[in-house]
Every structure is written in C-alpha cells, then in structure tokens.
TORKOL-266117 format. One line per 4 residues: number of its first residue (from 1); their letters; for each residue x, y, z of N, C-alpha, C, O, CB. Coordinates in Angstrom, 2 decimals. Glycine has a CB too. Layout:
BEGIN
NUM> A> X:Y:Z:X:Y:Z:X:Y:Z:X:Y:Z:X:Y:Z  ...
! end
This chain:
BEGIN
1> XXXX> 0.82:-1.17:0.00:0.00:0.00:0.00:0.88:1.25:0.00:0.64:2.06:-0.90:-0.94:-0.01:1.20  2.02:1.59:1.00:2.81:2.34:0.90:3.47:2.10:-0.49:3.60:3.19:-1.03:3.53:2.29:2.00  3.82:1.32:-1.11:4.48:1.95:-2.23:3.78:2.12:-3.41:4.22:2.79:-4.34:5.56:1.30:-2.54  2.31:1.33:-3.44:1.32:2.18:-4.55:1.71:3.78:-4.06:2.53:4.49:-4.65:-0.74:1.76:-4.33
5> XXXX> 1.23:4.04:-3.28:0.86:5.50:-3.01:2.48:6.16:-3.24:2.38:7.34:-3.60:0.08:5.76:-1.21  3.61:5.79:-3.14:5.31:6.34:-3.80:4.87:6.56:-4.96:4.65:7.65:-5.49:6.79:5.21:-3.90  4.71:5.30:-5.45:4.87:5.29:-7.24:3.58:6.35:-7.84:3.52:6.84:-8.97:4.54:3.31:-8.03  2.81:6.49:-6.96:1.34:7.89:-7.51:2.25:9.03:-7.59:1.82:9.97:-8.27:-0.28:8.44:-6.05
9> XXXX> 3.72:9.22:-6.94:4.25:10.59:-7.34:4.94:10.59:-8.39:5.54:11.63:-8.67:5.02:11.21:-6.46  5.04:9.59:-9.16:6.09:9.53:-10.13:5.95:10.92:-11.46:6.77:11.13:-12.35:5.94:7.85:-10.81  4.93:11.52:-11.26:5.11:12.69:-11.78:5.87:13.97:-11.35:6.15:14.99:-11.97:4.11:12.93:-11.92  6.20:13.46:-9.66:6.53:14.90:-9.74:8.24:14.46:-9.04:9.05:15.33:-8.69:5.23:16.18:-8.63
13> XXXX> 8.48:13.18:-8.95:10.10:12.93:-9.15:10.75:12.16:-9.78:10.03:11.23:-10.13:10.66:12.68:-8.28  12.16:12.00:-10.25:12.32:11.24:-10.90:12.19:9.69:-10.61:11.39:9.32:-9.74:13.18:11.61:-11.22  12.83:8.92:-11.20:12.23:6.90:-11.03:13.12:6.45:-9.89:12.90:5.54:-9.08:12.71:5.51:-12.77  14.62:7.61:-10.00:15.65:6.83:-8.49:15.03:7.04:-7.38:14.74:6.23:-6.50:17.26:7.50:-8.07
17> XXXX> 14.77:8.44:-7.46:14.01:9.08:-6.16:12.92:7.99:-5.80:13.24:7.43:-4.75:13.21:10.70:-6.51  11.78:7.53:-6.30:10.52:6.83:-6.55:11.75:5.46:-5.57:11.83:5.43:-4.34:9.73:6.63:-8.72  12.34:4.74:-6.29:12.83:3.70:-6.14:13.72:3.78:-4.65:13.55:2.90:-3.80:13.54:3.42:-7.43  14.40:4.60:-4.51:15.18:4.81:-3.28:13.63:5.23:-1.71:13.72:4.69:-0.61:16.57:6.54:-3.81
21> XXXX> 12.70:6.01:-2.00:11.88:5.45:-1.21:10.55:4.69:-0.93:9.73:4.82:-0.03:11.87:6.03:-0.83  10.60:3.98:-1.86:9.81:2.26:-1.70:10.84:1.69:-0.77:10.65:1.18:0.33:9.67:1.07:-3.40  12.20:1.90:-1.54:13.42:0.65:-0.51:13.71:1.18:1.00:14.05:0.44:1.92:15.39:0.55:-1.32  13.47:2.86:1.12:13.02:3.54:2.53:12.24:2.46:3.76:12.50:1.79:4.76:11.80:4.83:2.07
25> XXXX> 10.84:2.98:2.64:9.80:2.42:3.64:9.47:0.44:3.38:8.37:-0.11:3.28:8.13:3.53:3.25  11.02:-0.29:3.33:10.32:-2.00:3.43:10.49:-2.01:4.44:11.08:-1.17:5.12:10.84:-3.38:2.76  9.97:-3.05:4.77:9.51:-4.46:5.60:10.51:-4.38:7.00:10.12:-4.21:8.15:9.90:-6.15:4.51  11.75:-4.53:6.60:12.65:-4.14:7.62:12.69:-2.71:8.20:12.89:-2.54:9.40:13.87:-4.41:7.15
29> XXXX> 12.52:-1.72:7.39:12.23:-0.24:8.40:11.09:-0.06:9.07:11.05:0.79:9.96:12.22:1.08:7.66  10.00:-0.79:8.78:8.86:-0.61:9.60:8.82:-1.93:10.99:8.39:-1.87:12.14:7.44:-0.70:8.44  9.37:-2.87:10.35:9.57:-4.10:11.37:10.34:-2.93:13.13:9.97:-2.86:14.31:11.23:-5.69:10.31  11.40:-2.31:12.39:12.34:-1.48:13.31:11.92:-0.26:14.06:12.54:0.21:15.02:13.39:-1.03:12.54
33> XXXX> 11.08:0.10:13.68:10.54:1.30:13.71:8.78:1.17:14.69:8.21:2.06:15.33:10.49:1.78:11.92  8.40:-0.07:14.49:7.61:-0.46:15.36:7.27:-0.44:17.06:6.33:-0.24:17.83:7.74:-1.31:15.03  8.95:-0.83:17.06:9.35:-0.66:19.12:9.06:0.29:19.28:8.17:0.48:20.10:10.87:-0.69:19.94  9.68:1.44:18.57:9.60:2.83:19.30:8.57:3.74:18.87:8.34:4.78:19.49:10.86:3.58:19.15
37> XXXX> 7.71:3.29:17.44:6.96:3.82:17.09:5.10:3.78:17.43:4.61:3.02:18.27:7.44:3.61:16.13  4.50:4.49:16.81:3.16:3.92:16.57:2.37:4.13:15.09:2.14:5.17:14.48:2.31:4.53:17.64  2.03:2.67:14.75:1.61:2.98:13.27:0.06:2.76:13.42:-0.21:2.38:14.56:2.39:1.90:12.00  -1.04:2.88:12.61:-2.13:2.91:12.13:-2.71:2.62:10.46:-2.27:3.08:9.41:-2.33:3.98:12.56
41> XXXX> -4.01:1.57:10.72:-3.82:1.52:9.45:-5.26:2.10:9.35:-5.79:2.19:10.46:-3.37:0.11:8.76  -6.04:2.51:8.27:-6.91:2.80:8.04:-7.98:1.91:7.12:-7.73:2.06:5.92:-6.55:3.76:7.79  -9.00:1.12:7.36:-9.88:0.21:6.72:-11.27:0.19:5.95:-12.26:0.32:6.67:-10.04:-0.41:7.51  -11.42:0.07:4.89:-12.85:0.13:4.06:-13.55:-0.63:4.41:-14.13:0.37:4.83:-12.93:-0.06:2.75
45> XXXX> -14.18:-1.49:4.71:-14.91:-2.83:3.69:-13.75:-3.59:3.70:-13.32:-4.13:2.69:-15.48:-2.49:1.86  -13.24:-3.67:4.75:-12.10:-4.96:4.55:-10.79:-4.90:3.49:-9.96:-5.75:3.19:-12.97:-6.27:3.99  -11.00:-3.34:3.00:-9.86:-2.84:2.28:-8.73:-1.83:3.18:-8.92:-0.67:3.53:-10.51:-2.02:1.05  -7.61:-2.61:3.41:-6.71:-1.40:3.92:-6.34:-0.13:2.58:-5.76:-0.27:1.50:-5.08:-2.23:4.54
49> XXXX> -6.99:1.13:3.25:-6.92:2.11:2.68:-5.89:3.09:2.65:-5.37:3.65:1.69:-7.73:2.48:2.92  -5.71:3.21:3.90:-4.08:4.13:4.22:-3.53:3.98:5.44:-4.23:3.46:6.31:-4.14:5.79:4.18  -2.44:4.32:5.70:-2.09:4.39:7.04:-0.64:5.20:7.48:0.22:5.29:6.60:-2.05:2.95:7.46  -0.42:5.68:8.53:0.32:6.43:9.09:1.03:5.98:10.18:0.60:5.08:10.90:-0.26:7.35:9.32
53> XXXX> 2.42:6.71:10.41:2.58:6.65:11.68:3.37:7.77:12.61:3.74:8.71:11.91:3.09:5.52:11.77  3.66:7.88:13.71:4.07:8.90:14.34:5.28:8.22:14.82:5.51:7.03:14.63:3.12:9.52:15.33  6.27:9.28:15.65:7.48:8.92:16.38:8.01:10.21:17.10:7.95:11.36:16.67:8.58:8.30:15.37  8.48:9.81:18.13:9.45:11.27:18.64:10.78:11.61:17.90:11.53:10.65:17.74:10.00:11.12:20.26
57> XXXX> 11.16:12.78:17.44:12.02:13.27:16.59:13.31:12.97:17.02:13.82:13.76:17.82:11.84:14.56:16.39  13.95:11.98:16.66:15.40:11.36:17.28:15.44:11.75:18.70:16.24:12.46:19.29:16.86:11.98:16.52  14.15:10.99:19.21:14.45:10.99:20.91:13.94:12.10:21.60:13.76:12.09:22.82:16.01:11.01:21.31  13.65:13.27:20.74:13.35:14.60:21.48:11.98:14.44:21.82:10.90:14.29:21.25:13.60:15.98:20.63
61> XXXX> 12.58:14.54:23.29:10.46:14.45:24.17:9.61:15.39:23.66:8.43:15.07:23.50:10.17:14.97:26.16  10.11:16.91:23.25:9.48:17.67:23.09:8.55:17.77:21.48:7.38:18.06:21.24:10.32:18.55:23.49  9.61:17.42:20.67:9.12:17.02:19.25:8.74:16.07:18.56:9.61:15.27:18.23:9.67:17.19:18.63  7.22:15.83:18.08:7.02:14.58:17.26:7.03:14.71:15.93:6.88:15.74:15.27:5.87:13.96:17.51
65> XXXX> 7.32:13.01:15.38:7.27:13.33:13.75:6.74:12.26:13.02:6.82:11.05:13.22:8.67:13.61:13.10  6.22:12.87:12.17:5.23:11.78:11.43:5.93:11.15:10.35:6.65:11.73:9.53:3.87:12.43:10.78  5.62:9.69:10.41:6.91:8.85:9.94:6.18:8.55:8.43:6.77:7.82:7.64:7.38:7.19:11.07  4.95:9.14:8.10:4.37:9.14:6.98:2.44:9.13:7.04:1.84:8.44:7.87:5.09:7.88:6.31
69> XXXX> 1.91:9.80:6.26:0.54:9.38:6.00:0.71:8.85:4.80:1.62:9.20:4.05:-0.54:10.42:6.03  -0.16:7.93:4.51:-0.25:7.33:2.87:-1.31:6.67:2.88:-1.79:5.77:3.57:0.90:6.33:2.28  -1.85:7.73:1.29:-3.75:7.02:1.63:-3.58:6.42:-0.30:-3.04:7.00:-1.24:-5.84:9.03:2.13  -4.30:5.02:-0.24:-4.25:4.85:-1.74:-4.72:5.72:-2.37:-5.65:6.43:-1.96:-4.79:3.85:-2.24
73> XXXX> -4.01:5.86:-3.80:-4.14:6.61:-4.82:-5.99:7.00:-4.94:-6.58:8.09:-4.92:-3.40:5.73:-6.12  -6.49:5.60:-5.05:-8.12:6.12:-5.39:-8.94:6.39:-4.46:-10.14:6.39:-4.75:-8.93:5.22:-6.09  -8.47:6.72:-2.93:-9.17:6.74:-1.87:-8.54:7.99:-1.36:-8.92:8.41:-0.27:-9.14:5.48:-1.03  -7.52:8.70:-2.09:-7.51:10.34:-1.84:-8.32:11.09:-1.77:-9.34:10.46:-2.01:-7.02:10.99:-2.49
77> XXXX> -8.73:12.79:-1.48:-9.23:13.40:-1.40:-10.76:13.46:-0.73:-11.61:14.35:-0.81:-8.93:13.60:-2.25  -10.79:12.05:0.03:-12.02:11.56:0.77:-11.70:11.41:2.19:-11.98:10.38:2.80:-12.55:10.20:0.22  -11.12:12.38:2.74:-11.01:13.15:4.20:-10.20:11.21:5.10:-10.26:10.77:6.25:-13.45:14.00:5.04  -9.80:10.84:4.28:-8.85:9.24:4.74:-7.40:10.02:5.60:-7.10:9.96:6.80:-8.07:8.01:2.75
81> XXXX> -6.98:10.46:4.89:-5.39:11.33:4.99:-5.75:12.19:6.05:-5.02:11.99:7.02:-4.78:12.35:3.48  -6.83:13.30:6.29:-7.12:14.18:7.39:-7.45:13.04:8.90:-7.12:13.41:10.02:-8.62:15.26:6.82  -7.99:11.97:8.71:-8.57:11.35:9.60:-7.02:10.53:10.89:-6.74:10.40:12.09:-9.69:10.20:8.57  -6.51:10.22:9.49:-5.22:9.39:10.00:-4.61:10.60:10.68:-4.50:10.57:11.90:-4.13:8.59:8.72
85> XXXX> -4.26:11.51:10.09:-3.34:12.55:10.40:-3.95:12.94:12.21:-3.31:12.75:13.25:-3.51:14.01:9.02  -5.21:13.46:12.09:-5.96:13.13:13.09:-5.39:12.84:14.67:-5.11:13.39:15.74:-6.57:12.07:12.57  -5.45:11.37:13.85:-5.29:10.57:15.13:-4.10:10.62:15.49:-3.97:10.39:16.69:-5.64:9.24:15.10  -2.67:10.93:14.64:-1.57:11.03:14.39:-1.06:12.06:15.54:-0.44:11.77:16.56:-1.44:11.33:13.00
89> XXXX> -1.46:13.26:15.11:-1.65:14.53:16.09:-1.60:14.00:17.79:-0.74:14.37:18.59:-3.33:15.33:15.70  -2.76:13.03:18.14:-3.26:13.26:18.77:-2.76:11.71:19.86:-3.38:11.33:20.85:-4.53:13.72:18.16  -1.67:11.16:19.35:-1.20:9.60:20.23:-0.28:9.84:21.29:0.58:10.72:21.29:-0.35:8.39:19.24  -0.48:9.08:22.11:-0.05:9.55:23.56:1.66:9.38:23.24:2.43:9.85:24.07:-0.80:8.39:25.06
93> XXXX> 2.18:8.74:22.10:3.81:8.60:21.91:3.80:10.13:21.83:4.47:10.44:22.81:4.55:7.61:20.38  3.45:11.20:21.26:4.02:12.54:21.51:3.26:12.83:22.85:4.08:13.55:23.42:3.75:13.69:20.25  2.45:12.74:23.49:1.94:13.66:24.35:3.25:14.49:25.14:4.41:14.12:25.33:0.93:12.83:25.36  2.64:15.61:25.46:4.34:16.21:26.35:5.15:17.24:24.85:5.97:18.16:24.92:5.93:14.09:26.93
97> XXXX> 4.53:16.64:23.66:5.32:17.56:22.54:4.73:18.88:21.96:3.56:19.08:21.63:5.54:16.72:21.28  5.68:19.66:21.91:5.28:21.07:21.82:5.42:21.33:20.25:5.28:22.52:19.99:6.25:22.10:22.79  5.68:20.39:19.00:5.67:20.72:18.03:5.92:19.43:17.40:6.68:18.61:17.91:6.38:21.75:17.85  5.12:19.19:16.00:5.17:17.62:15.06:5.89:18.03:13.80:5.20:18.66:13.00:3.44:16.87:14.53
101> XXXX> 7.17:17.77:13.45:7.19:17.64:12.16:6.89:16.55:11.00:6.93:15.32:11.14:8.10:17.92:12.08  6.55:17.32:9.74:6.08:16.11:9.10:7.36:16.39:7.60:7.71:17.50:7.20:3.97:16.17:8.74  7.55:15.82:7.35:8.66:15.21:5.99:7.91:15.20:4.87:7.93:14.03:4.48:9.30:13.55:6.09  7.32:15.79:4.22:6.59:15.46:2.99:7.33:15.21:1.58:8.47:15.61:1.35:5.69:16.54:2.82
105> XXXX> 6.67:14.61:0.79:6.81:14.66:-0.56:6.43:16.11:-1.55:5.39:16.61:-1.12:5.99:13.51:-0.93  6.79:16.61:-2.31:6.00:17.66:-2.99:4.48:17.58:-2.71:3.75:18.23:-1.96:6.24:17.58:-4.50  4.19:16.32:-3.77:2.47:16.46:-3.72:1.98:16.54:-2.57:0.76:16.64:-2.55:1.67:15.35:-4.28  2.45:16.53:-1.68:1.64:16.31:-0.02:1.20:17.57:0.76:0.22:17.89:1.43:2.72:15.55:1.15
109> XXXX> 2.90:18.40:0.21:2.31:19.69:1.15:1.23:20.96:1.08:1.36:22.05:1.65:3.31:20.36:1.36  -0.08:20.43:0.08:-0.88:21.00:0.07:-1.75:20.39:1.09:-2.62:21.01:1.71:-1.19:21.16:-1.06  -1.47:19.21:1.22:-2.27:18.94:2.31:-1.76:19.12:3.39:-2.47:19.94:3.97:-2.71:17.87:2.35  -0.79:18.77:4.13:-0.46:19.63:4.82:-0.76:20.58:4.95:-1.75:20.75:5.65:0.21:19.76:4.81
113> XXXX> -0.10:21.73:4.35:-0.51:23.15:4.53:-2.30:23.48:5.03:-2.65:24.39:5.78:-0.14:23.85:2.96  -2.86:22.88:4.65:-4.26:22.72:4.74:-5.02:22.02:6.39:-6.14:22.05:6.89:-4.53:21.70:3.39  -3.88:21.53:6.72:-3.89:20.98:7.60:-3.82:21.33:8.90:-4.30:20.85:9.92:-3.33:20.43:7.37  -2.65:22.91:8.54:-1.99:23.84:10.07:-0.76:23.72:10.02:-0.07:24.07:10.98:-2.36:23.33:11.68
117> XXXX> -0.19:23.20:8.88:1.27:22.93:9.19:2.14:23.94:8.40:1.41:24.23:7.45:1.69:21.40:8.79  3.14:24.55:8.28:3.73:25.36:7.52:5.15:25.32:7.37:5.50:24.92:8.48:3.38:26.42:7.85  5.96:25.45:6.85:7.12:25.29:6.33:8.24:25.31:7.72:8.22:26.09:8.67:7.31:26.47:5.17  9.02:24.36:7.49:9.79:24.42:8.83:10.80:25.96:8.89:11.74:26.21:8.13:10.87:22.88:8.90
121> XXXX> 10.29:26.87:10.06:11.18:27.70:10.49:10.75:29.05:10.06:11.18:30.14:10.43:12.46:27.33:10.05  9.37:28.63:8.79:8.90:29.42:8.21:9.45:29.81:6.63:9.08:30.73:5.90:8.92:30.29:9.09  10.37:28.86:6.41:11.45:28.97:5.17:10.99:27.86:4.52:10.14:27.21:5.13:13.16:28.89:5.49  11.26:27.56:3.67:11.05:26.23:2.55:12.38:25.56:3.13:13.53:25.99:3.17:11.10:26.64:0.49
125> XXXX> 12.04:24.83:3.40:12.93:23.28:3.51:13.03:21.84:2.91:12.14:20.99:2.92:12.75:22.86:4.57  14.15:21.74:2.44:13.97:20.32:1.37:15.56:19.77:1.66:16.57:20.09:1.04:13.60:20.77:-0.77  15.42:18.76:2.88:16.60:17.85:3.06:16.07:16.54:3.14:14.93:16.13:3.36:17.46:18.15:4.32  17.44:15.80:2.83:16.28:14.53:2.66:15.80:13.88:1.86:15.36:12.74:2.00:15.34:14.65:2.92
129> XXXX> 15.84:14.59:0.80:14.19:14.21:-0.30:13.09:14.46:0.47:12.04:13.97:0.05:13.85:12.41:-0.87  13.05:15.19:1.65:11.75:15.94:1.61:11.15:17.44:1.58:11.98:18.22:1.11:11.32:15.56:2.47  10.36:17.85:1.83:10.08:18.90:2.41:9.84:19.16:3.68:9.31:18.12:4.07:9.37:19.23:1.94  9.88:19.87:4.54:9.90:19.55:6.10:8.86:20.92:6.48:8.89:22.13:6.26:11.78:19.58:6.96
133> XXXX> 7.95:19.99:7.18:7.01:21.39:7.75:6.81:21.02:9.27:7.10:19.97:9.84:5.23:21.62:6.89  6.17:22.27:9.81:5.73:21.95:11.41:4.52:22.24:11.93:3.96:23.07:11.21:6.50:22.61:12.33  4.02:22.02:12.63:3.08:22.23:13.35:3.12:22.49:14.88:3.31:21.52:15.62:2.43:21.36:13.08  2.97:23.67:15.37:2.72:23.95:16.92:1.44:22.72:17.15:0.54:22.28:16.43:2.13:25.90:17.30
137> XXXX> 2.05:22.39:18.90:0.57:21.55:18.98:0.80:21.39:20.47:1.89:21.22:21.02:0.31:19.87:17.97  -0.68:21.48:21.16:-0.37:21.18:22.60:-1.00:19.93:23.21:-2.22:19.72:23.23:-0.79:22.32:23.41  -0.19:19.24:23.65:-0.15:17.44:23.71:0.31:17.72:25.04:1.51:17.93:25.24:1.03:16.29:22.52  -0.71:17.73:26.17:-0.96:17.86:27.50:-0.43:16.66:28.72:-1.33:16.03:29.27:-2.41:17.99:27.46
141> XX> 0.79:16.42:29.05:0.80:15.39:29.98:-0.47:14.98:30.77:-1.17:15.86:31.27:1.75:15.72:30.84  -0.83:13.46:30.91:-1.61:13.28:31.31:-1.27:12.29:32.64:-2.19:11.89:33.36:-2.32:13.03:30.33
! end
C-alpha cells in the first residue's frame, strides 16, 4: 500500500528518487521502527486504505514526527489522509510535545498546509528528499 501510493508521485520525481523510497519504507524499516513507534492503518470494507505513523524526533520528548501518511491513490481526497493525520496529532507517543514535524513529498504539502502545518522555520525546507514542515501543537501530559 505504501508503495502504490510512492509510485502515484512519479510525476513529480524522478524513477531513483521513486525507487530509493519504496526501498526507505520496506519491511525491515517498519519491522524497526515499530518498538519505538506507533503505526495505524486505516480500513474500508475490509480494504486497507491508508495508514500512518508517528514517532518522537530522534528521541526529542518535546518534538514529534510523522513517519508518513499514505492514503491509496483512489481513496484520496475523501477526508482518509485528514482522519489518520488526526489521530496522528493526537497519540499519547508525543503527548508532552510542543511541536510535530512532518517530511513530505511535494504532492503532499498541500495537504499539509491545509492541515496547520507550515514550512519548517517558516522557510522552505527540502533535506532529505523531503520537504519539512511543522506544526505547533499542545499534547498535554496526562
């Protein structure tokens, strides 16, 4: 599912880029990323539709980061991506964090942006192969 939804950008990067993160997000980075993380998947009718996950930003209590949303290609623009994100925002692995960054792809950061999130620092940022935006957010010890 994650790499249908890579290969939907192939318009707006080239095929290494495309190819270098499918081989990002296998089997073994999410296997790894599991301990410390929290993922979500999102379900139709018994169709996994999209899914996301969150993490604290190399350890920093204060900052979380979203380790990806990805909604299939034909189940975009049907509030799937806002819902995940959502819940994303809102998992007790950040609680205590005073700001989420998210890593986007080009095509993404309209949603994002749409979302509350805005360019990290307030500058355009692109390390990575991504774009990097943030979001203030108050995630209340409980």
């Amino acid at each position: 599912m994650i790499s249908r939804s890579i290969v939907s950008m192939k318009d707006f990067y080239p095929s290494k880029l495309i190819d270098d993160s499918i081989r990002h997000f296998d089997i073994e980075y999410l296997k790894n990323k599991k301990e410390q993380s929290h993922f979500y998947v999102a379900v139709m009718k018994d169709e996994i539709v999209g899914c996301g996950g969150v993490d604290l930003m190399n350890g920093n209590e204060k900052c979380g980061v979203l380790i990806g949303v990805f909604v299939k290609p034909c189940f975009q623009r049907k509030g799937i991506g806002k819902a995940i994100l959502n819940v994303l925002e809102n998992d007790s692995i950040i609680t205590g964090c005073s700001k989420i960054f998210a890593p986007s792809a080009i095509s993404a950061v309209p949603f994002y942006k749409k979302c509350g999130y805005e360019h990290k620092g307030g500058i355009l940022c692109f390390d990575k192969n991504k774009f990097w935006l943030e979001k203030e957010i108050r995630n209340e010890q409980k």
